[in-house]
C-alpha positions in Angstrom: 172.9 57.6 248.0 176.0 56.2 246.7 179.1 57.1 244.8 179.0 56.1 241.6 183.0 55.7 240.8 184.0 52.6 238.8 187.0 51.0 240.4 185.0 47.8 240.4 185.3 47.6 236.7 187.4 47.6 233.6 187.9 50.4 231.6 187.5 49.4 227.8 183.9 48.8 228.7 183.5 52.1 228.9 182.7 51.8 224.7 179.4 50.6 225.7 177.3 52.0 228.7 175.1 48.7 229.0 178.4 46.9 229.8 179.2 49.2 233.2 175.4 48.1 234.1 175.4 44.3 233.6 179.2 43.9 234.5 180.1 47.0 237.6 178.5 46.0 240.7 177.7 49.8 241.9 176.2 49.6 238.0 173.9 46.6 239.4 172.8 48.0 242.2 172.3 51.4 240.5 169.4 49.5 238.4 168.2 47.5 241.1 167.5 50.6 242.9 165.6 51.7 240.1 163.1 48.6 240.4 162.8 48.5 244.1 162.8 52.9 244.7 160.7 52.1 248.0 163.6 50.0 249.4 166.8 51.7 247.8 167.6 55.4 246.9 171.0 54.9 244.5 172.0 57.3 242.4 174.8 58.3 240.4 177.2 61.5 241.7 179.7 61.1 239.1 182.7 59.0 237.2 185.8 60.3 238.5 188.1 57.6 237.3 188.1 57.8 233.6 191.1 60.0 232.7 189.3 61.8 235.5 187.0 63.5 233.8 183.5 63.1 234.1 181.4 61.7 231.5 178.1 62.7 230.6 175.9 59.0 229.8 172.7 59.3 228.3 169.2 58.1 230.2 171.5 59.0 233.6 170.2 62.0 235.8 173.5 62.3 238.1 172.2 63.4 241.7 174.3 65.5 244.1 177.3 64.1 246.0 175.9 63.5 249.6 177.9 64.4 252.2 179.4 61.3 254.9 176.7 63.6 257.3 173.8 63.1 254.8 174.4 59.7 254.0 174.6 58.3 257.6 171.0 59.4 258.3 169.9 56.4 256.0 168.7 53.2 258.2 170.8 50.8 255.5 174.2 51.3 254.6 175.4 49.3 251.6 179.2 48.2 251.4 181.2 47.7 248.2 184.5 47.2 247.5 186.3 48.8 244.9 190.3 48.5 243.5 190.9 47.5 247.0 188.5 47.0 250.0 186.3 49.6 251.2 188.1 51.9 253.4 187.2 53.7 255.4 183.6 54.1 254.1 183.0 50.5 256.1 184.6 52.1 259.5 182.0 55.0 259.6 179.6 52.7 258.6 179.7 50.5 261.1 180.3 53.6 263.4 176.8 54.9 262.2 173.8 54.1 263.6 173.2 52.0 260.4 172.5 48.1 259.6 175.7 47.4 257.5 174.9 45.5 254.3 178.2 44.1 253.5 178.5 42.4 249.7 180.4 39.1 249.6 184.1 39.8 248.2 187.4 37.8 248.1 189.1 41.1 249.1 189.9 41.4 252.6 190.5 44.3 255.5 192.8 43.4 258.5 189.6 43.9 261.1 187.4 41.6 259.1 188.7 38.4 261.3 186.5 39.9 264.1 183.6 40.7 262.6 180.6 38.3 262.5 177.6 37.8 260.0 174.4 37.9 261.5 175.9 40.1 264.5 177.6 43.1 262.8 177.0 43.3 259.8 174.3 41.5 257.0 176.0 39.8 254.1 174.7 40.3 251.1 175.5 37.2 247.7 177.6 39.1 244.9 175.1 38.7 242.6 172.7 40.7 244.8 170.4 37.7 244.9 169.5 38.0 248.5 169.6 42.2 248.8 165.6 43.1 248.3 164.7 39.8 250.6 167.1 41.0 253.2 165.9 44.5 253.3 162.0 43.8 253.1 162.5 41.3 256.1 164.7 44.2 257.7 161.7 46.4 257.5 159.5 43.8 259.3 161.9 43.4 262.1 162.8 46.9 262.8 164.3 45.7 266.6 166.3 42.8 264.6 168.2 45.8 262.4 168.3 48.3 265.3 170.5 45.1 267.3 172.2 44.5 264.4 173.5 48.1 263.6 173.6 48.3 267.7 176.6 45.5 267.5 178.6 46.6 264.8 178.7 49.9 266.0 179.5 49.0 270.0 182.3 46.2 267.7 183.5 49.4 265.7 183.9 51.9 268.8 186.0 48.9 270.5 188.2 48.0 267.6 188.2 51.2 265.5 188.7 54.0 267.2 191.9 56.0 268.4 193.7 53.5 270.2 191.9 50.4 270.1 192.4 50.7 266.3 196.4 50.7 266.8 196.3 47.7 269.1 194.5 45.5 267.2 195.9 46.3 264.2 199.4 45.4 265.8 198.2 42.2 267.5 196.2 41.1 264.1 200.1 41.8 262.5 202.1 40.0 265.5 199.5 37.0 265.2 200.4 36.8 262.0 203.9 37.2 261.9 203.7 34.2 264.4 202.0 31.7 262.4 204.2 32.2 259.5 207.8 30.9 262.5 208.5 27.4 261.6 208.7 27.6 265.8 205.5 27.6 268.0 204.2 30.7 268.8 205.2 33.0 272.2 201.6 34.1 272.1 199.5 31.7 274.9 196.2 30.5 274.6 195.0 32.8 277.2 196.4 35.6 275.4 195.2 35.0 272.1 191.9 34.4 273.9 192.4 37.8 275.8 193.2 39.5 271.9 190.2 38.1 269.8 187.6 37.5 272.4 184.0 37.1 271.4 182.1 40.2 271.7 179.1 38.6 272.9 181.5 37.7 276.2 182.7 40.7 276.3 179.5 42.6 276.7 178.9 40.7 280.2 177.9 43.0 283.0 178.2 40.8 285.9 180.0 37.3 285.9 177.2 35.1 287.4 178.3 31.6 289.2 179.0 28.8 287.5 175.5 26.7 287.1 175.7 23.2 285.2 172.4 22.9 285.3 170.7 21.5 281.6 169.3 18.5 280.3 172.0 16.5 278.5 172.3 12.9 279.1 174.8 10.9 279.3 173.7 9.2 276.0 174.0 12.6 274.5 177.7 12.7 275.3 178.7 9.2 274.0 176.8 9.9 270.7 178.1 13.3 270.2 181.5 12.4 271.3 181.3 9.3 269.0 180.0 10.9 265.9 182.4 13.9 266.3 185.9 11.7 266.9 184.7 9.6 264.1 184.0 12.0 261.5 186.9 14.9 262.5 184.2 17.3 262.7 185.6 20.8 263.2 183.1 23.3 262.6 179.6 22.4 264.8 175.9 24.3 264.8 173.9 23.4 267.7 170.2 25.0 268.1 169.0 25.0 271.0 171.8 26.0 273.8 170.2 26.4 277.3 172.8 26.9 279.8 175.3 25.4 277.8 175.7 21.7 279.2 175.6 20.1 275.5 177.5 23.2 274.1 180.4 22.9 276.2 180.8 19.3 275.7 180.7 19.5 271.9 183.6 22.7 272.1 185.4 20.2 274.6 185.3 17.2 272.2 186.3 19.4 268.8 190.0 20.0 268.1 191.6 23.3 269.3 191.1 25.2 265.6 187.1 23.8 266.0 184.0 26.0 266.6 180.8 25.4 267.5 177.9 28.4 266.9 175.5 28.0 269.6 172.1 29.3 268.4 169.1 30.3 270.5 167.2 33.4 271.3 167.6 32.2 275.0 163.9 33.0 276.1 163.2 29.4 277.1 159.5 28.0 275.3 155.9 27.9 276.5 156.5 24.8 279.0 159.4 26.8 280.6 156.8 29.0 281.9 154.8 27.0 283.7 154.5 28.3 286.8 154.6 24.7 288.4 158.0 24.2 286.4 159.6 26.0 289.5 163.1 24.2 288.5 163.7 25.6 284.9 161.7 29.0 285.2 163.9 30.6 287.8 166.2 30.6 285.4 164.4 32.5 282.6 165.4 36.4 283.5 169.1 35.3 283.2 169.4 33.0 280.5 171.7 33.9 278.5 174.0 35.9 281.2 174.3 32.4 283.0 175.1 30.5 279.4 177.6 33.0 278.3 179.4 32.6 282.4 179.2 29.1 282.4 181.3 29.7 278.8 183.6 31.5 280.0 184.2 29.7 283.6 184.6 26.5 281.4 187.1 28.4 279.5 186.0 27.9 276.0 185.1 31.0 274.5 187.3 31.0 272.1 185.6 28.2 270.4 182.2 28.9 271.4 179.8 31.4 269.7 176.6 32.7 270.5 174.0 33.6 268.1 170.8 35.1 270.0 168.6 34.5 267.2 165.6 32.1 266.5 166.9 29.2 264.9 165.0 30.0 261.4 166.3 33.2 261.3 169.6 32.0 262.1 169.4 29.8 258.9 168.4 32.4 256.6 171.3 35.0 257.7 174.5 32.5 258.2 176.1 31.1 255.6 178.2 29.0 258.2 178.8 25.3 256.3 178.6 22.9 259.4 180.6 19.1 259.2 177.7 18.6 262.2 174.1 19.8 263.2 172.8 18.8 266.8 168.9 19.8 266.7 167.8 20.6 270.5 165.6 23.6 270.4 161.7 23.4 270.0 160.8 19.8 270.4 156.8 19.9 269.0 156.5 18.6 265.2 156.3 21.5 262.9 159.6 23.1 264.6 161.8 20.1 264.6 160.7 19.6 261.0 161.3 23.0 260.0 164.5 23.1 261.3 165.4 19.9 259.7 164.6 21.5 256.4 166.4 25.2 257.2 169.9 23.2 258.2 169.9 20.3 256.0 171.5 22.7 253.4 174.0 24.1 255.8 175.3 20.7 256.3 178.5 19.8 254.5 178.5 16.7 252.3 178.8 13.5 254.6 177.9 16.0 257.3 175.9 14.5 260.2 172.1 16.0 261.0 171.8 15.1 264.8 169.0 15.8 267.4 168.2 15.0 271.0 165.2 13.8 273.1 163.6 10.8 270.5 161.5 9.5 273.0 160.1 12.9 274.0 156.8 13.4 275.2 154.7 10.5 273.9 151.0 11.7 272.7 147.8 10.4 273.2 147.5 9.4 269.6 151.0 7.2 270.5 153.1 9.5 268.1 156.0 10.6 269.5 156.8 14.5 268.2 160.7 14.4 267.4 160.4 10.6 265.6 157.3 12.0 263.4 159.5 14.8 262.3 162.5 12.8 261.4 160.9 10.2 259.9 158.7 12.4 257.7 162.1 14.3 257.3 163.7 11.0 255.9 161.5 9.7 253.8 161.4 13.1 251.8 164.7 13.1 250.8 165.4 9.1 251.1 168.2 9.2 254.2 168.8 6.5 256.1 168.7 7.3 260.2 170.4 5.8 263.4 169.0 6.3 266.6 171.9 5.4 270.2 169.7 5.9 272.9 167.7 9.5 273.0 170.1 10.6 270.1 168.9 9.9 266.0 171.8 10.9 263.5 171.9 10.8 259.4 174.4 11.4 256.9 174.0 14.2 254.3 174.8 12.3 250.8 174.2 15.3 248.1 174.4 19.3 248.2 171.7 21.6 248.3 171.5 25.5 247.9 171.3 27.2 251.3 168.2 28.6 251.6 167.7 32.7 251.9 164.9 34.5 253.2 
């Protein structure tokens, strides 16, 4: 259910009903309820901000006002903003045990800094182009929205609640007051760290030893390092994480405002459970503890971030825009190609699309997996490639649409 008030739109539309639906965002969703009533139940409770009184519109059945109570026992919460932003509908949303279904707006809350697509929340295009998608895959990966609405609500009890809400609130303000002093900030490194840390960090039970295990090469780091330094790439996706090696490098070569997303469910793949691969499957039951420890030993968390996701379902959900893409995660074929194609649109223009391991794993047929992919990858869309050892790069020369699910 949903409140149909109309602070979203312009009153002198009012003269014609049709307007409030094609133009009002709450009127939008109103009629895509109406088309999709197995997904959505939206109705209208009232309009309470025409001369406040309410107004009686013809073909409208208005429904009950649902109580905060009432509303909270639906699985989906959708978020609008109004006059302003939403407040505090989106606190007790994220509070709920609800997936929140936030839709894009240039209207901003003093929290939002710490919240994270993909982890807390679901963002949803303006135009509501991606809502029905989002919710049908939702109700095919029922454990994916009870994680999702899991995070945002353990993010909202830390940051939201009582005092919590009063400290960060102040620190967000003093953070800001500093960046505005034409003198360096007071505030340290370690205590801005200590302020916005990552939640995924935060959530560690048990720091584990440092373990640099992994499989980066020292090829690996003179390409990456090359290919970062000479394109100032700030902003980084890398699939396929491991324990980190390649990650930390990456966050160690960006500048200090850079980030790097490091995606990977972090259950290893079939040949990590080969029970003669005693040297990479003693590491499975602790995955992605040990990645996120070696993070935070290396001291880089505030530019690393973890996305425990597949790396397709990754590109459907973020709308990150990435000035490089390093491609380490499945290494047969199909996967490396696919991933080529999900990320290829989350690459900025003259962007780099990077991978690892070109000589992998030679088959009897004398193909080599990761070079078929990239080559067939190429040719599709007519990029030229470079390869520096076990490392193949290309330059993205022309937009594309990022792809939704």
């Amino acid at each position: 259910s949903w409140i149909g008030q109309i602070s979203d739109f312009k009153l002198k539309d009012w003269a014609n009903i049709s307007s409030w639906t094609d133009h009002s965002k709450r009127g939008q969703l109103f009629l895509i309820s109406k088309k999709f009533p197995d997904l959505m139940n939206v109705d209208i409770t009232q309009f309470g901000e025409v001369n406040r009184r309410n107004i009686s519109v013809p073909n409208f059945n208005k429904s009950p006002l649902l109580s905060i109570n009432a509303q909270m026992l639906y699985k989906y919460q959708i978020v609008l903003d109004g006059f302003t932003c939403t407040n505090p509908g989106y606190a007790w949303r994220l509070l709920s045990n609800s997936v929140c279904l936030k839709l894009d707006s240039h209207k901003r809350q003093w929290f939002y800094r710490g919240l994270e697509p993909g982890v807390h929340y679901l963002p949803i295009k303006e135009d509501f182009s991606n809502l029905v998608e989002t919710l049908q895959y939702l109700r095919k990966h029922d454990d994916y929205a009870y994680q999702i609405a899991m995070q945002g609500r353990e993010w909202a009890k830390k940051n939201l609640v009582d005092e919590e809400l009063l400290h960060n609130y102040c620190s967000q303000v003093l953070l800001k007051h500093a960046s505005l002093q034409a003198f360096e900030p007071k505030l340290t490194s370690e205590e801005r760290k200590e302020v916005f840390s990552h939640s995924e960090y935060a959530k560690l039970k048990i720091l584990l030893p440092f373990n640099a295990h992994g499989f980066f090469s020292k090829d690996n780091a003179i390409a990456l390092s090359f290919l970062i330094n000479k394109f100032q790439c700030k902003t980084v996706v890398e699939l396929g994480s491991w324990l980190g090696s390649s990650t930390r490098h990456i966050a160690e070569c960006l500048p200090k405002d850079g980030l790097i997303y490091a995606i990977d469910h972090w259950k290893g793949n079939k040949e990590h459970y080969n029970p003669n691969r005693t040297d990479v499957n003693k590491f499975l039951p602790t995955l992605y503890e040990q990645f996120l420890s070696n993070c935070i030993h290396a001291k880089l968390t505030d530019k690393i971030i973890p996305k425990r996701m597949t790396t397709l379902d990754a590109a459907k959900l973020l709308t990150v825009k990435a000035d490089l893409i390093f491609i380490d995660a499945s290494h047969d074929e199909e996967s490396v190609y696919n991933d080529l194609v999900a990320w290829y649109p989350h690459l900025k223009v003259e962007g780099i699309l990077c991978g690892d391991d070109w000589f992998w794993n030679k088959t009897p047929n004398k193909n080599y997996p990761i070079q078929s992919a990239v080559k067939r990858f190429a040719k599709e869309r007519q990029l030229c490639f470079e390869t520096f050892g076990t490392t193949f790069w290309m330059l993205k020369n022309t937009e594309e649409k990022i792809l939704s699910f």
